[in-house]
N, C-alpha and C positions, 0 to 999 in steps of 0.2 A: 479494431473490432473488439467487441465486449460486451458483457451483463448491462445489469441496470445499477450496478455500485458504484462505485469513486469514480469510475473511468467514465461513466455517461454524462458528466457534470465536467468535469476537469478538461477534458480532451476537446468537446465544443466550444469551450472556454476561451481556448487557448488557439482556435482557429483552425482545430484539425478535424477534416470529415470523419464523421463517427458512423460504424453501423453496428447496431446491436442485435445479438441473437441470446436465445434463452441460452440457459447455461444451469446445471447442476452440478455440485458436489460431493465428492462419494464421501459418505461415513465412517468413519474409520471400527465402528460396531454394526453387530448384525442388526440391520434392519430389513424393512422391507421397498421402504426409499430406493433404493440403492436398485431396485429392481428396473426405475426408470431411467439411469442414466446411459445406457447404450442409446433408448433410442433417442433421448434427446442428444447426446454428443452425433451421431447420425445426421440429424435436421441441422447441427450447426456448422457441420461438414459438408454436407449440400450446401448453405446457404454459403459459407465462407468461400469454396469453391466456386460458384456463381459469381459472385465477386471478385473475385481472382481474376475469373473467364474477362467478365465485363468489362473491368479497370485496367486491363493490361499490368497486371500484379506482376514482378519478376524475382522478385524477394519476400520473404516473412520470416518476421522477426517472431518467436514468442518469448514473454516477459516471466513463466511461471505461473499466470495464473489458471484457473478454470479454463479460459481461451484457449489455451495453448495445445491441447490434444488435439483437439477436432481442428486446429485453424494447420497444426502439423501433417494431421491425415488429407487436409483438401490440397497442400501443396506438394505433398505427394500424388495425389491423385491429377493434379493439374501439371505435374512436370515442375514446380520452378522452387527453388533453392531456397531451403529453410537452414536457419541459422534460430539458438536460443540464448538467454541471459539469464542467469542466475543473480538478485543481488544480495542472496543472504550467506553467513557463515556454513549454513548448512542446507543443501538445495532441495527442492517440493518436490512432491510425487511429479506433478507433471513436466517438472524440467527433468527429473531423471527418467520418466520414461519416454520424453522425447528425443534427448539427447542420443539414442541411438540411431534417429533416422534426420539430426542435425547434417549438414556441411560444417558445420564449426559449434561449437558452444562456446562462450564467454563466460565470466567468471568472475568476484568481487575481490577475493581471496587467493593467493596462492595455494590451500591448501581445502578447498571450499570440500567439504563434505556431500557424495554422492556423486562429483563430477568430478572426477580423479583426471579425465583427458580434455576437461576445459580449457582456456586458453585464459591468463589471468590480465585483467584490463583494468580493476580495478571501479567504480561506482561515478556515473559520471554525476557532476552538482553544479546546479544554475552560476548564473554569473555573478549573481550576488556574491557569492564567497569567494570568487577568485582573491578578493584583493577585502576580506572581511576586517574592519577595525571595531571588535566590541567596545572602545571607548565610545567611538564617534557618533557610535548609535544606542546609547545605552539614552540619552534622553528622551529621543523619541521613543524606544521600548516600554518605556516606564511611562510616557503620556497615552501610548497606544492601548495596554492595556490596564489604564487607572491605576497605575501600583506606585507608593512612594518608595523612596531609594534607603529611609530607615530602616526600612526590615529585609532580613534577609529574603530569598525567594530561592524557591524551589520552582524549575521545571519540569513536566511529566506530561510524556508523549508514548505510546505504543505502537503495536501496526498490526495491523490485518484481523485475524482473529483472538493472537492474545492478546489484546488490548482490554479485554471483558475483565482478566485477571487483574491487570494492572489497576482498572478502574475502580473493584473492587475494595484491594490495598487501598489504594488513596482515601476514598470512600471512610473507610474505616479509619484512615488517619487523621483527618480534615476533623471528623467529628467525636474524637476523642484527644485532641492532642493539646498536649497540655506543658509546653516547653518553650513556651514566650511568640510572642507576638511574632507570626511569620505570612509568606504573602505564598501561593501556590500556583502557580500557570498550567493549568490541565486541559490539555489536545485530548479530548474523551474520544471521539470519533464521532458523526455522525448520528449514529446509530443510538449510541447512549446519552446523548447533548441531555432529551427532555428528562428522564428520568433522573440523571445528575444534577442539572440545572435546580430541579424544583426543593433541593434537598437547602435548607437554609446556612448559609454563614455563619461565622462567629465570632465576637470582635477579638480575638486573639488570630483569627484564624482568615484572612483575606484572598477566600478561593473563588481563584479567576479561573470559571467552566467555556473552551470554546470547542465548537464540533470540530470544526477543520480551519488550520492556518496557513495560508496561501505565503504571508512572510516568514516563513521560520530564518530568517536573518536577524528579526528584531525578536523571535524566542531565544534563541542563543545569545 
């Protein structure tokens, strides 16, 4: 269960039933935004709930994000055992105000910030990397996204919303940099692909723009 961001594309993708419910973000300044999140976290506590009912739901997991409130309050409200994860150094409003009506919370970190009674498990990572050789894959890396093995390269990837920042920096480095011929591989997000994308190159400067990278085996 989820918004209409990352999670409504990746999760169908990959063969898992998706159901999507609106979803807002609280503001962390005074707006008047802010005014409509009860009743939409409400609607999605209803709807998650109903789902629960229907699918013989026995568990819920939430991951941190937006989701995680209302999908906490319906399995509450449905009787059945919520459990959350954390995968950052430091944990989001909504896993720290979940994690009081958890059975467990999980945790990336031994020392993860905000979830001081987590349970530390560590991040899990596809199969890919079990057994990673960046030699073996450095030629295909290098045909996959056009880049020659002359130049040094830079990778540059973000997540969630500071990515805006990050995209920025680069932004500004790409098009002032002036320190020899270098290649750039920039994970922008989705969101910022067009606006980055349309900004032009420069033959010192060989910046590879992709919205989302499904191999990050062959970015690393």
């Amino acid at each position: 269960v989820g918004g209409d961001r990352l999670e409504a594309t990746v999760y169908p993708r990959e063969g898992y039933p998706f159901v999507g419910v609106e979803l807002a973000g609280l503001k962390r300044s005074f707006t008047l935004e802010n005014l409509r999140i009860p009743g939409v976290v409400s609607r999605a506590k209803a709807a998650i709930a109903d789902l629960i009912d229907r699918s013989g739901v026995r568990v819920v997991l939430g991951m941190g994000g937006y989701v995680t409130i209302p999908a906490a309050l319906a399995a509450r409200r449905q009787d059945v055992a919520f459990f959350n994860a954390e995968q950052n150094a430091e944990a989001g409003l909504a896993n720290k105000v979940t994690a009081r009506w958890a059975r467990q919370s999980f945790v990336s970190f031994p020392d993860t910030a905000g979830m001081s009674s987590g349970t530390w498990v560590g991040n899990p990572v596809r199969r890919m990397f079990w057994e990673f050789d960046r030699e073996s894959l450095r030629a295909e890396a290098l045909a996959h996204y056009g880049l020659s093995e002359e130049r040094s390269i830079i990778g540059v990837f973000g997540g969630s919303l500071g990515a805006g920042a990050i995209n920025t920096e680069i932004r500004d480095m790409a098009t002032s940099w002036s320190g020899g011929p270098v290649s750039i591989v920039h994970l922008t997000g989705e969101s910022h692909l067009t606006e980055l994308a349309a900004m032009e190159s420069r033959d010192e400067v060989d910046w590879v723009r992709i919205g989302f990278e499904d191999r990050m085996d062959l970015f690393y």
